[in-house]
Backbone as CSV, one residue per row, in Angstrom:
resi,resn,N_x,N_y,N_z,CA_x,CA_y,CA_z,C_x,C_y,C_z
1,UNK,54.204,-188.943,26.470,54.246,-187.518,26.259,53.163,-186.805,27.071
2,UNK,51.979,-187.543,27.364,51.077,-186.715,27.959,51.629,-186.806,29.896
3,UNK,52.511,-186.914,29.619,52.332,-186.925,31.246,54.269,-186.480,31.233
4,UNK,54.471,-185.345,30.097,55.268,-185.060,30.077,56.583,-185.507,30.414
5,UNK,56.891,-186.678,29.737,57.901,-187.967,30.086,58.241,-188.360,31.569
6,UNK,56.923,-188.424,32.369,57.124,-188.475,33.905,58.707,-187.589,34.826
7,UNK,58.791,-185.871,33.664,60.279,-185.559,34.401,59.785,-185.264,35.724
8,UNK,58.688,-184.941,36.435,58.806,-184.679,38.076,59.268,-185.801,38.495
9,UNK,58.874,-187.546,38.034,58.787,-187.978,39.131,60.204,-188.545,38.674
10,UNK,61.182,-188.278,37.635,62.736,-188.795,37.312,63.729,-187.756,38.297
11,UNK,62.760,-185.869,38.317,63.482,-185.276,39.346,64.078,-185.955,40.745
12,UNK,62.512,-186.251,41.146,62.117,-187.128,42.576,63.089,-188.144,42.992
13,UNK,62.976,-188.501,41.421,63.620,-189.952,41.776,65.473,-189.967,42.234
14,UNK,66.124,-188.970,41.199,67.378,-188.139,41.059,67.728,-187.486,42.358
15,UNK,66.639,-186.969,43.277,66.352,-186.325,44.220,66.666,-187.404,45.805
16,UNK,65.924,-187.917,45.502,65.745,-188.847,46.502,67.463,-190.334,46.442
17,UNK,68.274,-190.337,45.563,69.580,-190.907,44.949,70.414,-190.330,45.570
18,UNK,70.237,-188.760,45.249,71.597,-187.610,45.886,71.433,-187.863,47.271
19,UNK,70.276,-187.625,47.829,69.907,-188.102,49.178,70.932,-189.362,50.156
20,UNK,70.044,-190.329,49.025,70.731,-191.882,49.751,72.642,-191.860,49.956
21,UNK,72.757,-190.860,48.628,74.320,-190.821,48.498,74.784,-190.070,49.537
22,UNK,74.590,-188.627,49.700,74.984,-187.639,50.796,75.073,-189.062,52.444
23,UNK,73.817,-189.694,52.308,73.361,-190.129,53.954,74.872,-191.770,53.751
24,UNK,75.244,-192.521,52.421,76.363,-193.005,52.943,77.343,-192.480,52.309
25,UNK,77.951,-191.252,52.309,79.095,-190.329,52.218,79.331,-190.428,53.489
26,UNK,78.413,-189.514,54.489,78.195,-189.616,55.846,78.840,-190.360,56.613
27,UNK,77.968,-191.102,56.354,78.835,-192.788,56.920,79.624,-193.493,57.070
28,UNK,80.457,-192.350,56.245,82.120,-193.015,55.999,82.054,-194.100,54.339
29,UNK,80.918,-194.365,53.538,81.357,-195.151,52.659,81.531,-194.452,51.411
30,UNK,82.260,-195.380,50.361,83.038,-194.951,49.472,81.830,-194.815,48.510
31,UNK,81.398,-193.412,47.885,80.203,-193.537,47.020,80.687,-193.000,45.773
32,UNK,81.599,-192.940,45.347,82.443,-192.333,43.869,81.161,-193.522,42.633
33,UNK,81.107,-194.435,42.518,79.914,-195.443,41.937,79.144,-194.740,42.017
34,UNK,78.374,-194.404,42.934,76.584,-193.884,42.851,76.839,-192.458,42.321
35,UNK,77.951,-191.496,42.638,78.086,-190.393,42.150,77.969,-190.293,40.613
36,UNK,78.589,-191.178,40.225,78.551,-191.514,38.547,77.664,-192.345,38.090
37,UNK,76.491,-192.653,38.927,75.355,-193.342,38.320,74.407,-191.992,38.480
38,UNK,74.606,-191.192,39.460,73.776,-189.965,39.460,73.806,-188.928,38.579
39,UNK,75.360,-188.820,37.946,75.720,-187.997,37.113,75.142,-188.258,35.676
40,UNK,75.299,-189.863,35.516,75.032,-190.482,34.355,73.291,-190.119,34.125
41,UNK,72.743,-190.373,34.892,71.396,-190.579,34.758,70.685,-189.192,35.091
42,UNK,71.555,-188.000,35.619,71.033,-186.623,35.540,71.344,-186.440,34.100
43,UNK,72.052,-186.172,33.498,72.733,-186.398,32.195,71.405,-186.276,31.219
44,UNK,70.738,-187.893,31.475,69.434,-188.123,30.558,68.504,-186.511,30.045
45,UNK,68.412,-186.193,31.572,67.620,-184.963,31.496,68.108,-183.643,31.412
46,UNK,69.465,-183.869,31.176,70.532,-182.607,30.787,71.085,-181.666,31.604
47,UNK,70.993,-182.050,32.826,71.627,-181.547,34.391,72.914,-182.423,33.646
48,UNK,74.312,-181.537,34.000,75.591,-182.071,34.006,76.062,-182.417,35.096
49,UNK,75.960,-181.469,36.606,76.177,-181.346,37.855,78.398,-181.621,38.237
50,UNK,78.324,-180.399,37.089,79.487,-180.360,37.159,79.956,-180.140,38.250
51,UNK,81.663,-180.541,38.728,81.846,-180.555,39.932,82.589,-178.733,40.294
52,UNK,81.784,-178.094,41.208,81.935,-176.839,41.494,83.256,-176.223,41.280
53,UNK,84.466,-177.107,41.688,85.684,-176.882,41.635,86.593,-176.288,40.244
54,UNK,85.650,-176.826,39.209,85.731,-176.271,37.686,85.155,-174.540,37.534
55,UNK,84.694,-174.387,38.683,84.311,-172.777,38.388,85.424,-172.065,39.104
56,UNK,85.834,-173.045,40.248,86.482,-171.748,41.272,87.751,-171.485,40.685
57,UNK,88.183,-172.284,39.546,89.564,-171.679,38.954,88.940,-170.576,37.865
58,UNK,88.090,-170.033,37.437,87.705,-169.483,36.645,87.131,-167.970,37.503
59,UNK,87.104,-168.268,39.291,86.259,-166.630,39.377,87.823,-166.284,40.628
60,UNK,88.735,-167.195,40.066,89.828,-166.842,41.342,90.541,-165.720,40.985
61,UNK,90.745,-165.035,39.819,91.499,-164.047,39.329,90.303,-162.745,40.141
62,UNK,88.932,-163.136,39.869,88.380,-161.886,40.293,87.915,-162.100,41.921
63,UNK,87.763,-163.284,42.501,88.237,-163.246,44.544,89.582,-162.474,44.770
64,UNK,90.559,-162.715,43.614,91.641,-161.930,44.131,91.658,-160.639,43.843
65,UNK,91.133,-160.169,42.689,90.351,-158.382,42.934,89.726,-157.844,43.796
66,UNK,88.635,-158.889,44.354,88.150,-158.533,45.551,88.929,-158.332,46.825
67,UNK,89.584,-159.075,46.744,89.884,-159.184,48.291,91.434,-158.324,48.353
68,UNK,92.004,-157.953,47.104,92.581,-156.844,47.442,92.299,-155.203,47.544
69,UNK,90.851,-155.121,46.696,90.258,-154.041,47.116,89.958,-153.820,48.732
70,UNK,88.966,-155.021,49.206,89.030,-154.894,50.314,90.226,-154.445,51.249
71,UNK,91.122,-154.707,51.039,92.904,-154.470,51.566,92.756,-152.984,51.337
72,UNK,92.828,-152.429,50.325,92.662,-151.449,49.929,92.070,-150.583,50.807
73,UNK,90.689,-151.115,51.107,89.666,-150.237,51.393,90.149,-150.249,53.201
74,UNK,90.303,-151.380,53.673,90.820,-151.256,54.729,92.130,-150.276,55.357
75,UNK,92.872,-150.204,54.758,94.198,-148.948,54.783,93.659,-148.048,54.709
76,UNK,92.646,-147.372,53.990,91.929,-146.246,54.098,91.153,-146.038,55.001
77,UNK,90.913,-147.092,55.774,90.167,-146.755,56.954,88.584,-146.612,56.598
78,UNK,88.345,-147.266,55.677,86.803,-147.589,54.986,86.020,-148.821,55.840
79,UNK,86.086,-148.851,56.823,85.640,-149.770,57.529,84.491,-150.683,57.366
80,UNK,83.417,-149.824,56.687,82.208,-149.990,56.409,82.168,-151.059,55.194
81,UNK,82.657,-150.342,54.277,83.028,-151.138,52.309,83.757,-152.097,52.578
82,UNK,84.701,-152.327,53.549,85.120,-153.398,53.573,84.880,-155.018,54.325
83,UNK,84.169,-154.475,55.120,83.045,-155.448,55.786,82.305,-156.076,55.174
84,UNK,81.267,-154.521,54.212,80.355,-154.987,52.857,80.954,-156.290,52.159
85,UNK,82.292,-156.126,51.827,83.197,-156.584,50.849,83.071,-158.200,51.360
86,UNK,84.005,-158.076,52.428,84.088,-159.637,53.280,82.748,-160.070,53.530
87,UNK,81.957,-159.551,53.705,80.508,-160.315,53.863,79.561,-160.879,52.984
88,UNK,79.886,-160.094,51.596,79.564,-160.823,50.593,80.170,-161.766,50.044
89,UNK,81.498,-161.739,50.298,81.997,-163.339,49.370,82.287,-163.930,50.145
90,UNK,81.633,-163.997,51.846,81.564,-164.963,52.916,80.402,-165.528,52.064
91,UNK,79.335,-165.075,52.277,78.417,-165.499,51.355,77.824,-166.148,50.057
92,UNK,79.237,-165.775,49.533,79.496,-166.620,47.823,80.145,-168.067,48.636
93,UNK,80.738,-168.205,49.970,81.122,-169.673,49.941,82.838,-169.344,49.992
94,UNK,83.393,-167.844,50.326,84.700,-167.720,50.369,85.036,-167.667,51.367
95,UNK,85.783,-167.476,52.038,86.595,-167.830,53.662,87.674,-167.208,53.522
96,UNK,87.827,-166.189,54.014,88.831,-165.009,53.992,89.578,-165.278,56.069
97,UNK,91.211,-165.174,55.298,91.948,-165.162,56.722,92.933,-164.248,56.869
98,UNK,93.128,-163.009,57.737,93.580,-162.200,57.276,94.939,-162.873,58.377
99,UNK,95.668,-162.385,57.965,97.325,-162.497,58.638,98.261,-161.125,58.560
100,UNK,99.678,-161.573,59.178,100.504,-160.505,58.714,101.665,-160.455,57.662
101,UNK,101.140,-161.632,56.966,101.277,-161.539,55.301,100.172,-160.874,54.492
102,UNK,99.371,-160.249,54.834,98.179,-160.579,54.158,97.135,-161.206,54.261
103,UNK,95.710,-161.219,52.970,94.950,-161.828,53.501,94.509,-162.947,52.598
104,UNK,94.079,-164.598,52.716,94.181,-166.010,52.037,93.020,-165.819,52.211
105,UNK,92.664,-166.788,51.027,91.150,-166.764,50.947,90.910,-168.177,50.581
106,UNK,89.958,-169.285,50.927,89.573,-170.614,50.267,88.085,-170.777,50.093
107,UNK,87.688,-171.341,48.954,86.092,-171.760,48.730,86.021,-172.495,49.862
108,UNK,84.994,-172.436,50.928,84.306,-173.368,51.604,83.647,-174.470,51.607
């Protein structure tokens, strides 16, 4: 307890795991194992490190508000707001493609 259940150096350690994993992802090898030894053992310290993909069905109703405002704003000839628009949820990690259907959007 006095050394506050060593969590810096379990961060470090958690830290330095994701690491080794990212560098053989890389590499072409199959790391689904270490992912779930990382998950397991973030866990301990109450990081879930849920997989991102569980959010993007949850903010897709409102990317698609966005990005038809933007539509919106564009027909009006708002050039400015709608730039604003696309540049911020470039920034959230969205990827907007405009066509002549319309415009698709995918998390990055």
């Amino acid at each position: 307890m006095d050394d506050d259940l060593n969590t810096p150096q379990a961060l470090a350690a958690l830290f330095d795991l994701a690491r080794a994993i990212n560098r053989a992802h890389d590499a072409g090898n199959d790391t689904r194992e270490a992912q779930s030894t990382l998950r397991e053992l973030a866990s301990v310290l109450g990081f879930t490190l849920l997989n991102p993909t569980n959010r993007d069905e949850n903010a897709a109703p409102f990317v698609d508000l966005l990005v038809e405002l933007r539509s919106e704003l564009r027909t009006a000839r708002q050039w400015e707001l709608a730039d604003k628009v696309r540049d911020n949820l470039v920034e959230l990690g969205i990827e907007l493609q405009d066509g002549p259907d319309g415009t698709d959007w995918s998390f990055q």
